[in-house]
C-alpha positions in Angstrom: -1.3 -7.8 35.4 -4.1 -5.6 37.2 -3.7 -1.8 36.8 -0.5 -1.9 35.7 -1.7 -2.4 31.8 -2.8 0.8 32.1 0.3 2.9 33.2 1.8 2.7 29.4 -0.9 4.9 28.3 -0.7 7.7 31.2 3.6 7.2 31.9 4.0 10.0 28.5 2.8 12.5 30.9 6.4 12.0 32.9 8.5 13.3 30.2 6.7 16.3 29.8 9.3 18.2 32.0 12.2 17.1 29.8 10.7 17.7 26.3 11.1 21.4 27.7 13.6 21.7 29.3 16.3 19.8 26.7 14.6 22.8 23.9 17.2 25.2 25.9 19.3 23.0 28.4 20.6 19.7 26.3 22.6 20.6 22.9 19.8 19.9 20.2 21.9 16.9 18.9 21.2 15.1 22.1 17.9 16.5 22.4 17.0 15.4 18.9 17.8 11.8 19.7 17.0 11.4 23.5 13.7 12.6 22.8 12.7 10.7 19.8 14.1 7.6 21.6 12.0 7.8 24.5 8.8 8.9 22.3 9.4 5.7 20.2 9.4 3.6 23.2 6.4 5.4 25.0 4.3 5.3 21.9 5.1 1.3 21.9 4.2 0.8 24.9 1.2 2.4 25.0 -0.1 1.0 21.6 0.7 -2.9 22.7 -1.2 -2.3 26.1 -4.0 -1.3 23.9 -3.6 -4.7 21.6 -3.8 -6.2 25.0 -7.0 -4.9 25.8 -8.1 -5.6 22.5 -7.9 -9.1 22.9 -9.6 -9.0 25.6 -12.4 -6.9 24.5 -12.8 -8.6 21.1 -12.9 -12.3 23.1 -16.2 -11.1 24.0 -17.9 -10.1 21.2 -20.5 -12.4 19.9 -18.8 -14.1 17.1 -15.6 -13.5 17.1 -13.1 -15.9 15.7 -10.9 -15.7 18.8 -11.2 -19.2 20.7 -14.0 -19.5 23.1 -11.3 -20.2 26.4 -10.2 -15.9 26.0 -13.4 -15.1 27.1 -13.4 -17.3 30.1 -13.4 -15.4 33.7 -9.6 -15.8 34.1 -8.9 -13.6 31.0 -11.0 -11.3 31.8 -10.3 -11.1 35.3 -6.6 -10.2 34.1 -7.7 -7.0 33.2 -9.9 -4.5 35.7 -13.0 -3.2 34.3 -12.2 -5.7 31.1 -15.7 -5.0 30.1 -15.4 -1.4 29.3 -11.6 -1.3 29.2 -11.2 -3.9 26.2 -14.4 -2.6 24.2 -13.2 0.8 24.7 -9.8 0.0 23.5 -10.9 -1.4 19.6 -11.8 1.7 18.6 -9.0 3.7 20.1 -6.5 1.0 18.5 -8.5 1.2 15.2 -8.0 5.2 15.5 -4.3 4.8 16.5 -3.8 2.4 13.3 -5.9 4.5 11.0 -3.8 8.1 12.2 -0.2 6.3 11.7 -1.5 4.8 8.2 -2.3 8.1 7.3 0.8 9.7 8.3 2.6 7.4 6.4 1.0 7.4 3.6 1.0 11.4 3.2 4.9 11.2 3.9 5.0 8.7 1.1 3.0 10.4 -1.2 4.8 13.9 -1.0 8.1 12.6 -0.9 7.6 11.0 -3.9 5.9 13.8 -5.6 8.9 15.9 -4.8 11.3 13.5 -6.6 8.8 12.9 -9.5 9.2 17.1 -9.8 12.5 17.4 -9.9 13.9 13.9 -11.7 14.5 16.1 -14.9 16.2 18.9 -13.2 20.0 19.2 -13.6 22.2 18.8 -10.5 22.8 16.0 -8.1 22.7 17.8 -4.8 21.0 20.8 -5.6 17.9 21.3 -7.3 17.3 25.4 -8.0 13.7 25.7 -8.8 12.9 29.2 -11.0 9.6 29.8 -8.6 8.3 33.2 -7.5 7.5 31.6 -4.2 11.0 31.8 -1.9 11.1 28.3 0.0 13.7 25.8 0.6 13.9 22.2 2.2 15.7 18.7 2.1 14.5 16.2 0.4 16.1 12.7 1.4 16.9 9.9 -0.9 19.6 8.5 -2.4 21.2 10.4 -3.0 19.4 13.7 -0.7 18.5 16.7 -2.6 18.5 20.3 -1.1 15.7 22.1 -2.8 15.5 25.7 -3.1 13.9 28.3 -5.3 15.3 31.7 -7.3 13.0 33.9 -5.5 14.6 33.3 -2.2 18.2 32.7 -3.1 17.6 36.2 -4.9 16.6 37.5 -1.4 19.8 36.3 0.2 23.8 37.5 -0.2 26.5 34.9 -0.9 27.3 34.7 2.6 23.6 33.4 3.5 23.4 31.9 1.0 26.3 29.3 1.9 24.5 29.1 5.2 20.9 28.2 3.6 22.6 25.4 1.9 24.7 24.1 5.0 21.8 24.3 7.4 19.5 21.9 4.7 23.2 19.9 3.7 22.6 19.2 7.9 19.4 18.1 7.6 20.6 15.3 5.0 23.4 14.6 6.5 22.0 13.4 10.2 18.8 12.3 8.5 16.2 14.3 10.6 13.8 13.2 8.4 13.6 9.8 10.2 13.7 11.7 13.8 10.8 13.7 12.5 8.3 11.0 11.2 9.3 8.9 14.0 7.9 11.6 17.0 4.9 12.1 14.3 3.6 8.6 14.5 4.4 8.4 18.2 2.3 11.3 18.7 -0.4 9.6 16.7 -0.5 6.9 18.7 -0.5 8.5 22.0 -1.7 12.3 22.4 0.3 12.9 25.5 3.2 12.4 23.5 2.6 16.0 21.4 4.4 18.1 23.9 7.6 15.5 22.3 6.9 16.0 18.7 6.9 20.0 19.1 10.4 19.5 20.7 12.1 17.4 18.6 10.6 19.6 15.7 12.6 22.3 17.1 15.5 20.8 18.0 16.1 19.2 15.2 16.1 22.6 13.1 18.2 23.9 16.2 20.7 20.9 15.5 21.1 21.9 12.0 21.2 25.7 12.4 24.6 24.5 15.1 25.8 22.9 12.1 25.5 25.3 9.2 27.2 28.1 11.8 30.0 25.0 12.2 30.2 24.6 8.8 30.0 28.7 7.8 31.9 29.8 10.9 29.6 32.4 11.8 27.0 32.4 13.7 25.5 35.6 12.9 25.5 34.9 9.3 23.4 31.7 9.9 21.2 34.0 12.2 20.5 36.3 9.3 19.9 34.0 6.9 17.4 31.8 9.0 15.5 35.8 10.2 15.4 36.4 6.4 14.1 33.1 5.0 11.4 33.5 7.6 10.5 36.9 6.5 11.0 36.0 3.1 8.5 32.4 3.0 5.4 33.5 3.7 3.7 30.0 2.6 5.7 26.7 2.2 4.2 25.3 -0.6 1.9 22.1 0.1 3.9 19.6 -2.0 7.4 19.6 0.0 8.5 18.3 3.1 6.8 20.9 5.3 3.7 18.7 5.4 5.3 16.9 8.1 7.4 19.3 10.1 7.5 23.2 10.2 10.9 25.5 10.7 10.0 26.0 14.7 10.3 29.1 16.7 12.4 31.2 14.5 13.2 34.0 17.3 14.0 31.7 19.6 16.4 29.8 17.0 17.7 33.1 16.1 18.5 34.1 19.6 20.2 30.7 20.3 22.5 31.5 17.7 23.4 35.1 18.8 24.6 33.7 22.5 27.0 31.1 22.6 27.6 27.5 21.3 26.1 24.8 23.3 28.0 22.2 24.8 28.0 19.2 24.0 26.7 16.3 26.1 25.9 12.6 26.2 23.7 12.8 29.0 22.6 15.8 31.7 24.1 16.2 35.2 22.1 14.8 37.7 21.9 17.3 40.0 20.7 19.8 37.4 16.9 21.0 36.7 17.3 19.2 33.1 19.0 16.4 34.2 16.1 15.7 36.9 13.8 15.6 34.3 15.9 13.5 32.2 16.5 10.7 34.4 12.2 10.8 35.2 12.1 10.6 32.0 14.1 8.1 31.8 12.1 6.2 34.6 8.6 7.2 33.6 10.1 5.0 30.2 11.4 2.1 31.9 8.2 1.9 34.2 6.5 1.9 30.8 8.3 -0.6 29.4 8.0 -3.3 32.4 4.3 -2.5 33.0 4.2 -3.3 28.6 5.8 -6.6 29.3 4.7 -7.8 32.8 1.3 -7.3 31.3 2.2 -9.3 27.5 3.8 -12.0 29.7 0.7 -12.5 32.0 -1.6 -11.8 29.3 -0.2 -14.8 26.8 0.1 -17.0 29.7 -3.3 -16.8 30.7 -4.4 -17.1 26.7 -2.2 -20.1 27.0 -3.7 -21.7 29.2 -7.2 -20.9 28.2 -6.4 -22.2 24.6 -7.7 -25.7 23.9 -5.6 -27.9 22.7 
C-alpha cells in the first residue's frame, strides 16, 4: 500500500485546471455534470483513504474494541508514518463526518421549511408570495415549486418575466439541486475540492440561464431579466434554497448570454487547452480511484490475516 494511501487526499489538486477552464470552454450542461462526477468520486476517495488510516490509528489506542492482531507490526507497517498518519486521521474523519452531517441536515431543514410555508398557498407549480423583499428560487419536490415574490415580479415586464420562470422551470427540470449538494459535501469532505463547488455553482445557473433563452428565444431578454433580479435582490432571504448555493457571477452570466450559444459537447477535444485539462482530470480521478482500492484491498488483507480466528 505505502504512500499511495495518501494520493486520494492531494489528487483534487489535478482538476483544478478544468474546474476553470469548463466555467467558459465546456457548455455548462456538461460542465455541470463532468464536474460534479469527478468531485463525487475525488471526495470518496479521499474520505475512504482516511477510514483506512483510521483503522489503523484507532488499533492503537489503548482500549479499543478493534482486535488486538490490527495493531500488530504488519498493519501498521502498511501504512508510512502509521503513528501520526492514523492518529491524525480520526479527527480529520470525525470533522469530515461532522461538516457533511451538517450540510445535510441544514439542506433538510430549509427545504422543508420552505414547503411547510407554502403548503397552504394556491398553485401547483407556482407559488407567488406577496413579500416586499424581490427573490425567487426552485424549490424541488414532488412535484417542484418555482417560488417568487410580488416585489420582484413587479420589477420585471412580461417578457422577463417568462424568462424568470423558465430559467427556475430549468432548475426543476434537470434537478440541479442534487448537482449542487452533491459538490457541497464533496467539498466538505475534501478542501481541495472548493475550487469544484464554485464551478458547478456557476455552471449550473449558466445551464439554466441556456435554457430559459431556449425556452424564451431571446437571449437578451433572459440577460435583462437575470441583470435586473440582481439589482433588484439585495438579500435572499435565509429560509430558501440560497443557503446552499448563490446565483454566481452575474456579469459574467450576463455577458455569456450576449455572445453566442455554446456548443454542445459530450467530451472536449484533446488537443485543446480545456480538453487537456479534462483528460488530467480525468487521470488525476482514475489515479485516485486505484490508489483508494489498491490500498482497501491491501489494507483488508492484511486485517485478514491479522484477525484471530
Amino acid at each position: 500500500m505505502g504512500v499511495f494511501v495518501f494520493l486520494p487526499l492531494v489528487l483534487p489538486l489535478s482538476a483544478w485546471p478544468v474546474a476553470r477552464l469548463a466555467e467558459v470552454r465546456l457548455h455548462p450542461r456538461t460542465a455541470t455534470r463532468l464536474l460534479t462526477a469527478v468531485a463525487v468520486v475525488m471526495a470518496v476517495c479521499s474520505t475512504l483513504c482516511l477510514a483506512l488510516l483510521m483503522v489503523v490509528g484507532t488499533a492503537q489506542l489503548p482500549g479499543n474494541p478493534l482486535p488486538d492482531g490490527w495493531s500488530d507490526p504488519q498493519v501498521r507497517a502498511a501504512v508510512p508514518h502509521d503513528g501520526i498518519a492514523g492518529r491524525a486521521a480520526i479527527p480529520a474523519l470525525c470533522l469530515v463526518a461532522a461538516a457533511c452531517g451538517r450540510t445535510l441536515w441544514l439542506h433538510r431543514r430549509v427545504t422543508r421549511g420552505a414547503r411547510r410555508a407554502l403548503a397552504g398557498l394556491p398553485g401547483v407549480t407556482v407559488a407567488v408570495l406577496p413579500d416586499s423583499e424581490p427573490y425567487a428560487y426552485a424549490l424541488p419536490g414532488e412535484p417542484g415549486r418555482v417560488v417568487v415574490t410580488t416585489a420582484l415580479l413587479d420589477g420585471l415586464s412580461s417578457a422577463e418575466r417568462r424568462a424568470l420562470f423558465a430559467h427556475e422551470r430549468a432548475h426543476l427540470a434537470a434537478r440541479h439541486h442534487r448537482h449542487l449538494l452533491a459538490v457541497h459535501l464533496a467539498a466538505r469532505a475534501n478542501p481541495f475540492l472548493r475550487p469544484l463547488r464554485t464551478a458547478v455553482v456557476y455552471t449550473a445557473e449558466r445551464w439554466a440561464d441556456e435554457e430559459a433563452a431556449r425556452a424564451v428565444g431571446d437571449r437578451r431578454t433572459v440577460a435583462r431579466a437575470i441583470g435586473k433580479a440582481a439589482l433588484l435582490s439585495r438579500a435572499t432571504p435565509a429560509a430558501t434554497l440560497a443557503a446552499l448555493a448563490a446565483a454566481g457571477p452575474v456579469p459574467r452570466r450576463v455577458a455569456a448570454l450576449l455572445g453566442p450559444a455554446p456548443t454542445a459537447r459530450t467530451w472536449p477535444p484533446a488537443g485543446t487547452a480545456v480538453g487537456l485539462a479534462a483528460w488530467g482530470a480525468a487521470v488525476g480521478t482514475l489515479a485516485s480511484l486505484m490508489s483508494s482500492a489498491n490500498s482497501a484491498v491491501t489494507l483488508f488483507l492484511v486485517l485478514h490475516a491479522a484477525t484471530p480466528l
